[in-house]
Backbone and ligand atoms as CSV (ligand in chain L), in Angstrom:
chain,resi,resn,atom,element,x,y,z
A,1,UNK,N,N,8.728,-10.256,8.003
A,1,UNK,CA,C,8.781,-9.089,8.891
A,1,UNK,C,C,10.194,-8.958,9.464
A,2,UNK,N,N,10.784,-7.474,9.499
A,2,UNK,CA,C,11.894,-7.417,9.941
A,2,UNK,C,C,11.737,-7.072,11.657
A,3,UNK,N,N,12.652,-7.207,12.384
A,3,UNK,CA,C,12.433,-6.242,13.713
A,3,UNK,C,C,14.601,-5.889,14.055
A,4,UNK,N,N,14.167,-4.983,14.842
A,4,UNK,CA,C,15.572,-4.457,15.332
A,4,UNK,C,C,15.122,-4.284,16.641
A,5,UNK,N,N,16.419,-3.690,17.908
A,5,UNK,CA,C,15.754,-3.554,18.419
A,5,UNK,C,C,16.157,-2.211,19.275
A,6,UNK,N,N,15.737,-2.090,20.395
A,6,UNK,CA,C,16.415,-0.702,21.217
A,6,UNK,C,C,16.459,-0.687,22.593
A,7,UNK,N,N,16.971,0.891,23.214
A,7,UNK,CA,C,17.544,0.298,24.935
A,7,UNK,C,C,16.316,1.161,24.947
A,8,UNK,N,N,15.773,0.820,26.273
A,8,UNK,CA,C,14.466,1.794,26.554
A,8,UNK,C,C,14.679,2.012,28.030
A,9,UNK,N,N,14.879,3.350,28.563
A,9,UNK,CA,C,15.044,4.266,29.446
A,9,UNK,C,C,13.921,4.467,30.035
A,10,UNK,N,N,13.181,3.894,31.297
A,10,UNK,CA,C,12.183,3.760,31.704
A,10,UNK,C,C,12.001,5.565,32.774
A,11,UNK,N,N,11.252,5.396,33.207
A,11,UNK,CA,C,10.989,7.166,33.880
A,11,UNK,C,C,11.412,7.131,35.311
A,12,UNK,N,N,11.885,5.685,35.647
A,12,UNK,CA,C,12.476,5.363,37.447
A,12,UNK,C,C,14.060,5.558,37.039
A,13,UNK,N,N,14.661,5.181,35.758
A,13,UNK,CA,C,16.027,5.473,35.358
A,13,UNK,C,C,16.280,3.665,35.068
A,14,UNK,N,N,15.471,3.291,35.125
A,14,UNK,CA,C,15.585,1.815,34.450
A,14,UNK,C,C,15.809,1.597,33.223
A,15,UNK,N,N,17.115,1.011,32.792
A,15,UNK,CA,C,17.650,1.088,31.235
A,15,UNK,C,C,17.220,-0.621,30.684
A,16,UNK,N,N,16.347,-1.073,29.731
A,16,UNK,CA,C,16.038,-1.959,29.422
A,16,UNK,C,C,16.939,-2.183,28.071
A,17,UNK,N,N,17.517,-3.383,27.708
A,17,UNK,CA,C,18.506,-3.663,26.577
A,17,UNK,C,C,17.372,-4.345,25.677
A,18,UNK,N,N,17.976,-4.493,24.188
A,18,UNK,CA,C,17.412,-5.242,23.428
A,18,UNK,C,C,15.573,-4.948,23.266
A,19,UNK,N,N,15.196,-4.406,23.697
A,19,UNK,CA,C,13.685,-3.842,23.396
A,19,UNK,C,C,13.142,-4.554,21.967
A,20,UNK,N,N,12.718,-5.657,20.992
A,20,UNK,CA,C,12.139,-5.597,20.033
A,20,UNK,C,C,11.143,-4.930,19.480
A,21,UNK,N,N,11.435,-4.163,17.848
A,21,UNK,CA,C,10.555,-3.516,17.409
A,21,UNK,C,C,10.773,-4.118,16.294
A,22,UNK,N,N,9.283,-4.638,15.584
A,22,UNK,CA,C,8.679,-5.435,14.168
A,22,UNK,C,C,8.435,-4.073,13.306
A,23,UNK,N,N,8.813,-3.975,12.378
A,23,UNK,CA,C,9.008,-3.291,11.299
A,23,UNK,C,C,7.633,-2.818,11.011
A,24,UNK,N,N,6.523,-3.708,11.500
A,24,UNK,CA,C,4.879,-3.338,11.169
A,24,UNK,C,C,4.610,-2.627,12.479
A,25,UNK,N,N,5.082,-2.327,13.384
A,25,UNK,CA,C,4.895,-1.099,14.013
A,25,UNK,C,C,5.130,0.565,14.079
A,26,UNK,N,N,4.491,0.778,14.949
A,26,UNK,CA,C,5.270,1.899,15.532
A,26,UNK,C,C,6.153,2.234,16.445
A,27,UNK,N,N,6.936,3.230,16.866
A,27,UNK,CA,C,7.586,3.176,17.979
A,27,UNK,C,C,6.564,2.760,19.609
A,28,UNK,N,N,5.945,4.027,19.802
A,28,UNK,CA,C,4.164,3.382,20.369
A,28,UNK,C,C,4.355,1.998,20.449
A,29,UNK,N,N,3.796,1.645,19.340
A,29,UNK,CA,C,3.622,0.040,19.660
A,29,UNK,C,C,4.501,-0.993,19.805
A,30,UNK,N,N,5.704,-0.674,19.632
A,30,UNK,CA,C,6.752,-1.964,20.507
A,30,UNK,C,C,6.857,-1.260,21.786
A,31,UNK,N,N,6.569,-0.307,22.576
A,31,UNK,CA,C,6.497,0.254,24.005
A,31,UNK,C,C,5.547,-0.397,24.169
A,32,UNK,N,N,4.406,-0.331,23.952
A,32,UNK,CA,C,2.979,-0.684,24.482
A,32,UNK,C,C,3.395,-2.607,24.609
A,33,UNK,N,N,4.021,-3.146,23.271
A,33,UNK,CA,C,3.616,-4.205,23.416
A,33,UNK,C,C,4.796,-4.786,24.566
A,34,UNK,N,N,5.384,-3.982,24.819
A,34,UNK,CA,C,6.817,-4.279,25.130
A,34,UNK,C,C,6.077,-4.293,26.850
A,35,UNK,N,N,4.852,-3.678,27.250
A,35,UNK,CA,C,4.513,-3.436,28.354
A,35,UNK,C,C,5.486,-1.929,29.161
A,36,UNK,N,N,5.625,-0.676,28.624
A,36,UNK,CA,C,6.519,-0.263,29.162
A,36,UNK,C,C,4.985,0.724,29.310
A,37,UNK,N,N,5.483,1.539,30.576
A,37,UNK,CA,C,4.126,2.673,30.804
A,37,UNK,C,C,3.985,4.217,29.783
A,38,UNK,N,N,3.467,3.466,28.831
A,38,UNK,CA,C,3.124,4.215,27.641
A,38,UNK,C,C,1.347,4.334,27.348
A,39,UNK,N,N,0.722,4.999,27.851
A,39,UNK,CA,C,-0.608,4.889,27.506
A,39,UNK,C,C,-1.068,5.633,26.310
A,40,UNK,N,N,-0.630,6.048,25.512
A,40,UNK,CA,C,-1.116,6.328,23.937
A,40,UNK,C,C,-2.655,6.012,24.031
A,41,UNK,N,N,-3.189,7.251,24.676
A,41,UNK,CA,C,-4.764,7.444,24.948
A,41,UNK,C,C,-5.448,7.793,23.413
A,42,UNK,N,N,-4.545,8.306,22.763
A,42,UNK,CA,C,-5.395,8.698,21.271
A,42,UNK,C,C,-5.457,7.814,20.648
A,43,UNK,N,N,-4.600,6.675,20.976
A,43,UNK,CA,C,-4.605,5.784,20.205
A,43,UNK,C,C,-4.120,5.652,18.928
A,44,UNK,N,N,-2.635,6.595,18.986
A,44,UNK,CA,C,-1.865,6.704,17.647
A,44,UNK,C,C,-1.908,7.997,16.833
A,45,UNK,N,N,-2.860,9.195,17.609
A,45,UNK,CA,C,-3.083,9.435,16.361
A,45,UNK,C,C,-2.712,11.077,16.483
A,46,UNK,N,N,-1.599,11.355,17.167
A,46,UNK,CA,C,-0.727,12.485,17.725
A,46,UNK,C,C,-1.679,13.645,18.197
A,47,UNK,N,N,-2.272,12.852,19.126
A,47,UNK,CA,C,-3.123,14.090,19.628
A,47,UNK,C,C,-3.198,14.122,20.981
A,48,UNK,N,N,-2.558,13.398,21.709
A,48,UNK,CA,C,-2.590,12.937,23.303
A,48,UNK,C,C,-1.402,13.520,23.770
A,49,UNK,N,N,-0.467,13.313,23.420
A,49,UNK,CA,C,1.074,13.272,24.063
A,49,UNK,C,C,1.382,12.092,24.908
A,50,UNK,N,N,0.480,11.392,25.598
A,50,UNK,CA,C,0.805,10.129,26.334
A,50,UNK,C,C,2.158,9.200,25.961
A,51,UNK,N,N,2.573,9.467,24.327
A,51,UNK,CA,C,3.744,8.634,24.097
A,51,UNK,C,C,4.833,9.096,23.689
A,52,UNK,N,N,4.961,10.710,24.635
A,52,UNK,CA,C,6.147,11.475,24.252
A,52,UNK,C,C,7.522,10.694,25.161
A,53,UNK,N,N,8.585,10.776,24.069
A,53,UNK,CA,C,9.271,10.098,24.592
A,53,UNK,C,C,11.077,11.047,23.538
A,54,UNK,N,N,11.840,10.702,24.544
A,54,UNK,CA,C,13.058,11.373,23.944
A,54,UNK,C,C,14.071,10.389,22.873
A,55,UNK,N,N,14.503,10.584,22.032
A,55,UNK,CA,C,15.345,9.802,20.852
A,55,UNK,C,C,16.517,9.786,20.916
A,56,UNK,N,N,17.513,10.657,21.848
A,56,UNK,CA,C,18.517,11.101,21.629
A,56,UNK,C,C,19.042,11.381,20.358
A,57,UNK,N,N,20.023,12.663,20.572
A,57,UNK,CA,C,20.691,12.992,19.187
A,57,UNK,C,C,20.978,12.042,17.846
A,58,UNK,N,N,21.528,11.243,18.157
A,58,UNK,CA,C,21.711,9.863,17.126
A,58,UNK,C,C,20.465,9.851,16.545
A,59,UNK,N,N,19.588,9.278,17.202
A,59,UNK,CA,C,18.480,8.550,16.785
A,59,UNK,C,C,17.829,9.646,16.335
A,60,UNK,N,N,17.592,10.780,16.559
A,60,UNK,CA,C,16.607,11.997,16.365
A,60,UNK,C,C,16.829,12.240,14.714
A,61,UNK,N,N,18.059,12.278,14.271
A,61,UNK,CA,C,18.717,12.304,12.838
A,61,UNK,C,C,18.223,11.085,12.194
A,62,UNK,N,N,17.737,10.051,12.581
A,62,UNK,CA,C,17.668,8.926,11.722
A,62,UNK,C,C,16.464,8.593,11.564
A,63,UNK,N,N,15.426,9.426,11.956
A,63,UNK,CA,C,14.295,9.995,11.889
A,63,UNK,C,C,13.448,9.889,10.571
A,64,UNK,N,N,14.004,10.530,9.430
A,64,UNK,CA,C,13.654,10.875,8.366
A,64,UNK,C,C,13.056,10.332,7.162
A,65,UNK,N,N,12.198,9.222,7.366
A,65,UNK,CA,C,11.645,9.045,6.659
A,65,UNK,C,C,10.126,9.300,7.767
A,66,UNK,N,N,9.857,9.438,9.016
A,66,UNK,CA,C,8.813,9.915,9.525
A,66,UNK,C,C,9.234,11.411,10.353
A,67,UNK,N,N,9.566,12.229,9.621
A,67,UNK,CA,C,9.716,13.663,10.477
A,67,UNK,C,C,8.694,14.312,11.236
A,68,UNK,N,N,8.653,14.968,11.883
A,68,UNK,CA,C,8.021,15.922,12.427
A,68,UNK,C,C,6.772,16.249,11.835
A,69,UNK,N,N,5.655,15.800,12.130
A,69,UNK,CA,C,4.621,16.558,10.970
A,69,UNK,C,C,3.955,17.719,11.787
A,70,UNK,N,N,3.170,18.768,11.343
A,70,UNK,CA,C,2.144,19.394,11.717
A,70,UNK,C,C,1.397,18.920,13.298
A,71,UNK,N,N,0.931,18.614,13.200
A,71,UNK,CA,C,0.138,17.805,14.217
A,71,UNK,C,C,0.727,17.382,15.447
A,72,UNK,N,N,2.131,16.929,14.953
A,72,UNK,CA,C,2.546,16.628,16.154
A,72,UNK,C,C,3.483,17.764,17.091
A,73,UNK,N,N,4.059,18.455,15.713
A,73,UNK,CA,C,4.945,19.686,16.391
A,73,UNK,C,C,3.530,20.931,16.839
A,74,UNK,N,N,2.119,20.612,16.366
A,74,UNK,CA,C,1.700,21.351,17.764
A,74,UNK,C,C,1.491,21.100,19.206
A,75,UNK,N,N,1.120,19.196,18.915
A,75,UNK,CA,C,1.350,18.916,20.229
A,75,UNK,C,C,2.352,19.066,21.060
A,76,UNK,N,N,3.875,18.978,20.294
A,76,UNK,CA,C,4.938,19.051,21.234
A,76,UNK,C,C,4.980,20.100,21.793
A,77,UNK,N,N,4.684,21.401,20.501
A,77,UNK,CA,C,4.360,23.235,21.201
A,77,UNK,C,C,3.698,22.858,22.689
A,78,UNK,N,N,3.248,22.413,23.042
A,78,UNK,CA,C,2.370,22.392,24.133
A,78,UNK,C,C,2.963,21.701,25.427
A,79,UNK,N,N,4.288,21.309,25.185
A,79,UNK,CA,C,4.525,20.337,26.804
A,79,UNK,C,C,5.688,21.408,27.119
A,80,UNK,N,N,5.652,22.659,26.849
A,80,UNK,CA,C,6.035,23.349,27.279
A,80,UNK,C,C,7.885,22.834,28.060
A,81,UNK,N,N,7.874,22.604,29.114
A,81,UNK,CA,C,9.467,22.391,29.498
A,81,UNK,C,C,9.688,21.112,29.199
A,82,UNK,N,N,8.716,20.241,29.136
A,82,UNK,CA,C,9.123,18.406,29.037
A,82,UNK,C,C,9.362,18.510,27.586
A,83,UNK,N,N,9.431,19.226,26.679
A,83,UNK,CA,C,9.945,19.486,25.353
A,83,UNK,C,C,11.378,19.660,25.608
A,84,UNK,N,N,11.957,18.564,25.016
A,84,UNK,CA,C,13.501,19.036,24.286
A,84,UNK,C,C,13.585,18.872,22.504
A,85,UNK,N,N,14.852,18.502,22.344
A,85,UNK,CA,C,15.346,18.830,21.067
A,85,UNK,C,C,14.541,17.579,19.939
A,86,UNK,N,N,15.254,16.501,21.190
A,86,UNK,CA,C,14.935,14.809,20.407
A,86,UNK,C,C,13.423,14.323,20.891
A,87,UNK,N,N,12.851,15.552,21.553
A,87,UNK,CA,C,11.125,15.030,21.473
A,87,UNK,C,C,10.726,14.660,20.405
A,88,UNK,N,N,9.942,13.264,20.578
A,88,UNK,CA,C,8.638,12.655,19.693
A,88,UNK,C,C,7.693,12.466,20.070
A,89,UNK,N,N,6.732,12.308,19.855
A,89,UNK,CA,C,5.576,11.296,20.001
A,89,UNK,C,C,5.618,9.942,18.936
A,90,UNK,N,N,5.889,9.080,19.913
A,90,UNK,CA,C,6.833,7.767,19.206
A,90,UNK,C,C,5.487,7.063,18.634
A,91,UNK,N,N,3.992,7.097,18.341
A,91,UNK,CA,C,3.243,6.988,17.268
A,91,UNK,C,C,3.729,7.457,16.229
A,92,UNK,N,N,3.903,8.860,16.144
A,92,UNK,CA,C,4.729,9.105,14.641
A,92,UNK,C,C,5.966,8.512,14.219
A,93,UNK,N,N,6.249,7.864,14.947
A,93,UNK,CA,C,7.818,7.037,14.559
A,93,UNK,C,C,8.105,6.097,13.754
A,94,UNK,N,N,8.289,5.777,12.695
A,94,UNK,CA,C,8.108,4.833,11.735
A,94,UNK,C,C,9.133,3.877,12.000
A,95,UNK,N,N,8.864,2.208,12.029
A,95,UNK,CA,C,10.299,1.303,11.480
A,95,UNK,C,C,11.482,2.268,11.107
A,96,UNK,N,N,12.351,1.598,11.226
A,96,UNK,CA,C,13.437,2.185,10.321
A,96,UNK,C,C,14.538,1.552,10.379
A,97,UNK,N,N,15.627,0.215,9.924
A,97,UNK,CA,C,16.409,-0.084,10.085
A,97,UNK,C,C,17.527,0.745,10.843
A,98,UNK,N,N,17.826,1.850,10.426
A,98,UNK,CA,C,18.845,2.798,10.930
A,98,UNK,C,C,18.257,3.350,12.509
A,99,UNK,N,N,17.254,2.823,12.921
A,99,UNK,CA,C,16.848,3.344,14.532
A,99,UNK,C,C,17.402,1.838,15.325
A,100,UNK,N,N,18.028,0.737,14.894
A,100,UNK,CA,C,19.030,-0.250,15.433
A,100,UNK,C,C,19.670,0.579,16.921
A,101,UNK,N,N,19.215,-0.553,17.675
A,101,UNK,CA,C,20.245,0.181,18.764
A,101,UNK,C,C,19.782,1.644,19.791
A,102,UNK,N,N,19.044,2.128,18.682
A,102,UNK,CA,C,18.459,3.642,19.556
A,102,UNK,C,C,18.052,3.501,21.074
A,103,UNK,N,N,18.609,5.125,21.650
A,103,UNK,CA,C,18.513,4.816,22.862
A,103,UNK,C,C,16.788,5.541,22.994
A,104,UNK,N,N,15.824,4.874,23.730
A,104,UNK,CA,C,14.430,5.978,23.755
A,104,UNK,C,C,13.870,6.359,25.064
A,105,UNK,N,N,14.078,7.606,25.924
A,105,UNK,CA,C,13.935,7.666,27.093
A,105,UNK,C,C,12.411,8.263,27.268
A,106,UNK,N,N,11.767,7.518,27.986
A,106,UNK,CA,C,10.514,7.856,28.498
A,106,UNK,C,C,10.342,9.229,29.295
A,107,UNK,N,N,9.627,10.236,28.451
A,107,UNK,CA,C,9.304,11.402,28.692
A,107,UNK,C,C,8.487,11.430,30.275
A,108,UNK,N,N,8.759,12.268,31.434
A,108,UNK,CA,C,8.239,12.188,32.194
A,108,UNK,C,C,6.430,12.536,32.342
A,109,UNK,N,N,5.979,12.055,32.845
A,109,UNK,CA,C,4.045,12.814,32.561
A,109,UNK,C,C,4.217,13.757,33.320
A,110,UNK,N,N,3.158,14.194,32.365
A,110,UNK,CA,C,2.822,15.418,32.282
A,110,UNK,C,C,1.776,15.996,33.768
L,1,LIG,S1,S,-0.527,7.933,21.158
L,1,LIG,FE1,FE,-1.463,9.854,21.437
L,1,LIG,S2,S,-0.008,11.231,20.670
L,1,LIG,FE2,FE,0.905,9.318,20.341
Protein backbone atom coordinates (compact mmCIF):
# COMPACT_ATOMS: atom_id res chain seq x y z
CA UNK A 1 0.00 0.00 0.00
CA UNK A 2 1.15 3.37 -0.96
CA UNK A 3 0.09 6.59 1.14
CA UNK A 4 1.08 10.37 0.54
CA UNK A 5 0.06 12.82 2.37
CA UNK A 6 -1.74 16.44 2.71
CA UNK A 7 -2.23 19.88 4.72
CA UNK A 8 -5.82 19.85 5.92
CA UNK A 9 -7.46 23.26 6.58
CA UNK A 10 -9.79 22.66 9.36
CA UNK A 11 -13.22 25.11 9.40
CA UNK A 12 -11.69 27.15 12.81
CA UNK A 13 -8.62 28.05 10.20
CA UNK A 14 -6.54 25.26 11.72
CA UNK A 15 -3.88 24.15 9.12
CA UNK A 16 -2.89 20.47 9.89
CA UNK A 17 0.61 19.29 8.03
CA UNK A 18 1.36 15.90 6.78
CA UNK A 19 -2.34 14.44 6.92
CA UNK A 20 -1.78 10.56 5.74
CA UNK A 21 -3.75 9.18 2.92
CA UNK A 22 -3.36 5.09 2.01
CA UNK A 23 -3.85 4.72 -1.54
CA UNK A 24 -6.96 2.18 -0.53
CA UNK A 25 -8.88 5.11 0.37
CA UNK A 26 -10.73 7.87 -0.28
CA UNK A 27 -10.23 11.39 0.27
CA UNK A 28 -13.45 10.92 2.90
CA UNK A 29 -11.68 8.37 4.42
CA UNK A 30 -8.22 9.64 5.41
CA UNK A 31 -10.47 12.79 6.91
CA UNK A 32 -12.68 10.50 8.74
CA UNK A 33 -9.82 8.33 9.78
CA UNK A 34 -7.67 11.21 10.31
CA UNK A 35 -10.59 12.24 12.92
CA UNK A 36 -11.16 15.62 11.19
CA UNK A 37 -15.11 16.79 11.40
CA UNK A 38 -16.20 15.13 8.32
CA UNK A 39 -19.44 13.22 8.80
CA UNK A 40 -20.00 11.55 5.34
CA UNK A 41 -23.68 10.62 6.43
CA UNK A 42 -24.20 8.71 3.03
CA UNK A 43 -21.60 6.96 3.68
CA UNK A 44 -19.56 7.54 0.45
CA UNK A 45 -21.91 7.52 -1.80
CA UNK A 46 -22.24 11.38 -3.12
CA UNK A 47 -25.44 11.98 -1.95
CA UNK A 48 -25.05 13.88 1.42
CA UNK A 49 -22.60 16.67 0.86
CA UNK A 50 -21.33 16.18 4.50
CA UNK A 51 -17.72 15.76 2.87
CA UNK A 52 -17.66 18.80 0.72
CA UNK A 53 -14.49 20.10 0.96
CA UNK A 54 -12.25 22.63 -1.26
CA UNK A 55 -8.92 21.27 -3.35
CA UNK A 56 -7.44 24.30 -4.32
CA UNK A 57 -6.45 25.14 -7.87
CA UNK A 58 -3.35 22.81 -7.93
CA UNK A 59 -4.95 19.99 -6.59
CA UNK A 60 -8.41 20.50 -8.41
CA UNK A 61 -6.28 19.79 -11.87
CA UNK A 62 -4.79 16.67 -10.52
CA UNK A 63 -8.06 15.37 -10.12
CA UNK A 64 -8.39 13.35 -13.19
CA UNK A 65 -8.47 10.15 -12.93
CA UNK A 66 -11.74 10.67 -10.48
CA UNK A 67 -13.53 13.80 -12.14
CA UNK A 68 -16.60 15.20 -11.49
CA UNK A 69 -19.30 12.67 -12.09
CA UNK A 70 -23.08 13.19 -12.51
CA UNK A 71 -24.14 12.65 -9.13
CA UNK A 72 -21.96 14.60 -7.58
CA UNK A 73 -22.05 17.81 -9.79
CA UNK A 74 -25.82 17.62 -8.84
CA UNK A 75 -25.09 17.58 -5.43
CA UNK A 76 -22.62 20.37 -5.67
CA UNK A 77 -25.62 22.27 -7.96
CA UNK A 78 -27.21 22.41 -4.68
CA UNK A 79 -24.83 24.17 -1.99
CA UNK A 80 -25.62 26.97 -3.75
CA UNK A 81 -22.84 29.81 -2.38
CA UNK A 82 -20.57 27.18 -0.35
CA UNK A 83 -19.88 26.03 -4.04
CA UNK A 84 -16.67 27.24 -5.53
CA UNK A 85 -14.49 26.28 -8.39
CA UNK A 86 -12.21 23.46 -6.47
CA UNK A 87 -15.47 21.98 -4.78
CA UNK A 88 -15.57 18.16 -4.14
CA UNK A 89 -17.14 15.81 -2.32
CA UNK A 90 -13.86 14.17 -1.23
CA UNK A 91 -15.75 10.47 -1.34
CA UNK A 92 -15.38 10.91 -4.98
CA UNK A 93 -11.74 11.56 -4.66
CA UNK A 94 -9.61 8.84 -5.65
CA UNK A 95 -5.72 8.07 -4.38
CA UNK A 96 -3.63 9.70 -6.61
CA UNK A 97 0.09 10.08 -6.26
CA UNK A 98 0.02 13.58 -7.90
CA UNK A 99 -2.56 14.86 -4.91
CA UNK A 100 1.13 14.74 -2.71
CA UNK A 101 1.14 17.69 -0.69
CA UNK A 102 -2.51 18.99 -1.61
CA UNK A 103 -3.84 21.64 0.26
CA UNK A 104 -7.85 20.41 1.35
CA UNK A 105 -9.93 23.03 3.09
CA UNK A 106 -12.94 21.97 4.96
CA UNK A 107 -16.08 23.29 3.38
CA UNK A 108 -18.07 25.19 5.91
CA UNK A 109 -21.73 23.28 6.93
CA UNK A 110 -24.21 23.80 5.53
S1 LIG B 1 -19.98 11.10 2.11
FE1 LIG B 1 -21.93 11.75 1.46
S2 LIG B 1 -21.51 12.89 -0.31
FE2 LIG B 1 -19.57 12.20 0.30
Amino acid sequence: MSSITVNVIDRDGTRTEGVEWNSSESLMEALTRNKFPILATCGGNASCSTCHCYLGASAATATANSPIGDEEEDVLDMLDDTRHEDSRLTCQVEWSEELNGAEVTIAPEW
